[in-house]
Backbone as numpy.savetxt, mean C-alpha at the origin, in Angstrom:
# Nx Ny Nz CAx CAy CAz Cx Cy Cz
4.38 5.40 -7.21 3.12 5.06 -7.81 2.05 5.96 -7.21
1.43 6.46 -8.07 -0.08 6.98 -7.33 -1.24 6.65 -7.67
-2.10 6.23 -6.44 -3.11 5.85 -6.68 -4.77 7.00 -6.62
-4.24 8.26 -6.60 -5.24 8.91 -6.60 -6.34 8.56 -5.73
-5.86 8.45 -4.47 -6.60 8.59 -3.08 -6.96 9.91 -2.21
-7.29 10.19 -1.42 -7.21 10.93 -0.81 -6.72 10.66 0.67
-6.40 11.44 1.56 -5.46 11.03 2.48 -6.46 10.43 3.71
-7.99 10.57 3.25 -8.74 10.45 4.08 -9.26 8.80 3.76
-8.42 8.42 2.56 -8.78 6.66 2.34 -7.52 6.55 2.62
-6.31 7.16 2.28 -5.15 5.94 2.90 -4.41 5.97 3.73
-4.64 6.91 4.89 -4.20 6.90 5.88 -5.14 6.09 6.93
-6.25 5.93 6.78 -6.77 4.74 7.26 -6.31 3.13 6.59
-6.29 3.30 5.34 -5.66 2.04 5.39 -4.35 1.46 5.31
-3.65 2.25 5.53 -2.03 2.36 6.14 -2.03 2.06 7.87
-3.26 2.43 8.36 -3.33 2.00 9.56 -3.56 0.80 10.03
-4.74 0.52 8.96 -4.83 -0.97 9.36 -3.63 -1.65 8.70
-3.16 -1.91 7.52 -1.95 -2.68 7.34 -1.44 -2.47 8.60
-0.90 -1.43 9.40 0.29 -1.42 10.48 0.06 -2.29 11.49
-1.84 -2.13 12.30 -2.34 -3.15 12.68 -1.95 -4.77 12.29
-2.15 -5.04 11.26 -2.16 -6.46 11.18 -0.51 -6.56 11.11
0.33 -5.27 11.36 1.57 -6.09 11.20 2.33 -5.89 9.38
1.99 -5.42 8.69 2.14 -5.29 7.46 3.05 -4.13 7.24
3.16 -3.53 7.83 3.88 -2.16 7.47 4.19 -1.73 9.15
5.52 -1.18 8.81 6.29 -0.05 10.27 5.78 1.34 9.92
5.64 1.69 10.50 6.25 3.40 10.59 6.87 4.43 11.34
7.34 5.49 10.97 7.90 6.05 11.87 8.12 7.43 11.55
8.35 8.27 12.42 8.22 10.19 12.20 9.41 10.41 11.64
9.58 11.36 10.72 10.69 12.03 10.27 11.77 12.36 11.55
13.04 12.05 11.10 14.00 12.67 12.69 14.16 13.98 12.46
14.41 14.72 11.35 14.67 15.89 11.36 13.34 16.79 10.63
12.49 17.18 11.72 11.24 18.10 11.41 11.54 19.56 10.14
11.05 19.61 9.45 11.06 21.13 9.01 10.32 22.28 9.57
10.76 23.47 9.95 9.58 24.22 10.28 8.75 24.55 9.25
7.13 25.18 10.06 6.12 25.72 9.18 5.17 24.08 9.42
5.87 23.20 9.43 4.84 21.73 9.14 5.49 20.47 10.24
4.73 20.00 10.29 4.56 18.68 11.11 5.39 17.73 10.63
6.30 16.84 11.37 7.13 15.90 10.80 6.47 15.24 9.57
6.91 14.18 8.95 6.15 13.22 7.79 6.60 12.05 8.58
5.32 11.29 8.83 5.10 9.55 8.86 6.05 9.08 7.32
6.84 8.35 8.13 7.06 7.14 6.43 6.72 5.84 6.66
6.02 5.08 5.85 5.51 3.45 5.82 6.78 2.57 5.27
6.66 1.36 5.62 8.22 0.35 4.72 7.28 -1.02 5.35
6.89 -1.73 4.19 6.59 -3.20 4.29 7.45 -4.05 4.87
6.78 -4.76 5.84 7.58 -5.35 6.82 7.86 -6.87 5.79
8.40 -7.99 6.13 8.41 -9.05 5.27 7.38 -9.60 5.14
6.42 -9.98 6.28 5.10 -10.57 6.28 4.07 -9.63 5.12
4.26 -8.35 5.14 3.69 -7.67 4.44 4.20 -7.74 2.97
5.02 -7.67 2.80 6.01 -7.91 1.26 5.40 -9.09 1.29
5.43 -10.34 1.49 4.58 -12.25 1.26 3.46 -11.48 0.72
2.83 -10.78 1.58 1.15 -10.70 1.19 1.00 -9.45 0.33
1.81 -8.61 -0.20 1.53 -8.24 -1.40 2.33 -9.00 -2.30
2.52 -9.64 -2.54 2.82 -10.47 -3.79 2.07 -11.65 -4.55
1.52 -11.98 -3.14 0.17 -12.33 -3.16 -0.81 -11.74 -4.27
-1.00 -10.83 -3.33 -2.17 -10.33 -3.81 -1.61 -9.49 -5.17
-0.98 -9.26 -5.70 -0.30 -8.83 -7.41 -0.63 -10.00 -8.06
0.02 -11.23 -7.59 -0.01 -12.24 -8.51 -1.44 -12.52 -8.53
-2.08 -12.71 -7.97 -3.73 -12.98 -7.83 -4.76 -12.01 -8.48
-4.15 -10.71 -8.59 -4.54 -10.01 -9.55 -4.37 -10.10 -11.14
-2.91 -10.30 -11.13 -2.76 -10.80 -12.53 -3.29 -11.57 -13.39
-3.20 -12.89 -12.34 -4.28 -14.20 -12.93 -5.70 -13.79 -13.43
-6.63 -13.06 -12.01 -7.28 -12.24 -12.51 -7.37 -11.66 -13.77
-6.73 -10.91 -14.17 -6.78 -9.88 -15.45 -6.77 -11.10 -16.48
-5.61 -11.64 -16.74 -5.13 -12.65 -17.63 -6.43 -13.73 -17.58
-7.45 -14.03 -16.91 -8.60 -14.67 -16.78 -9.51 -13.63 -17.63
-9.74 -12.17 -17.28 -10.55 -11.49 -18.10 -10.20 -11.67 -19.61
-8.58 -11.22 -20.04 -8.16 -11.37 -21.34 -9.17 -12.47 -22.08
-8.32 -13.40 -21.33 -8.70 -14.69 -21.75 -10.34 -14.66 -22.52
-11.38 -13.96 -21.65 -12.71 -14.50 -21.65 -13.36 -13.19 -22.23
-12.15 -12.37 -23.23 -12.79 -11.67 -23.97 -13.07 -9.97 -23.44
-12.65 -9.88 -22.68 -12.83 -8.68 -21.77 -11.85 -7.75 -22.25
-11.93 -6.57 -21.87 -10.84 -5.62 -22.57 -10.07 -5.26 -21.60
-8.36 -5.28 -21.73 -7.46 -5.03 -21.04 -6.74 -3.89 -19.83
C-alpha cells in the first residue's frame, strides 16, 4: 500500500508505533554495498488489535458519512 508520505512523516511515525510497542524492527542481515542496510517494521499483536481497531472505526466512520449524504 502507499500512502504517499514522505520518509520525513513516516519514519517518525514508525517510531513512535515502535515506542508504544506496536511494531518490531530490525536491520537487514545481509547489507548490499553502495547503501545502508534497510530497517523492516512487522506489527506486533498488540499492534495488529489496534489497527483493526482503528479500520473498523474508520469504516463506521465513512459508512456514517454515506449514510448522511456525503460523497464516498
Amino acid at each position: 500500500m502507499e500512502a504517499d508520505l514522505g520518509s520525513g512523516t513516516v519514519y517518525p511515525i514508525l517510531e513512535r508505533l515502535r515506542s508504544n510497542g506496536w511494531v518490531t524492527s530490525y536491520a537487514e542481515s545481509d547489507p548490499h554495498p553502495g547503501r545502508p542496510p534497510r530497517r523492516f517494521y512487522q506489527l506486533t499483536g498488540t499492534g495488529r488489535l489496534a489497527a483493526d481497531v482503528a479500520l473498523k472505526e474508520r469504516a463506521a466512520r465513512q459508512a456514517r458519512f454515506r449514510l448522511a449524504g456525503g460523497i464516498a
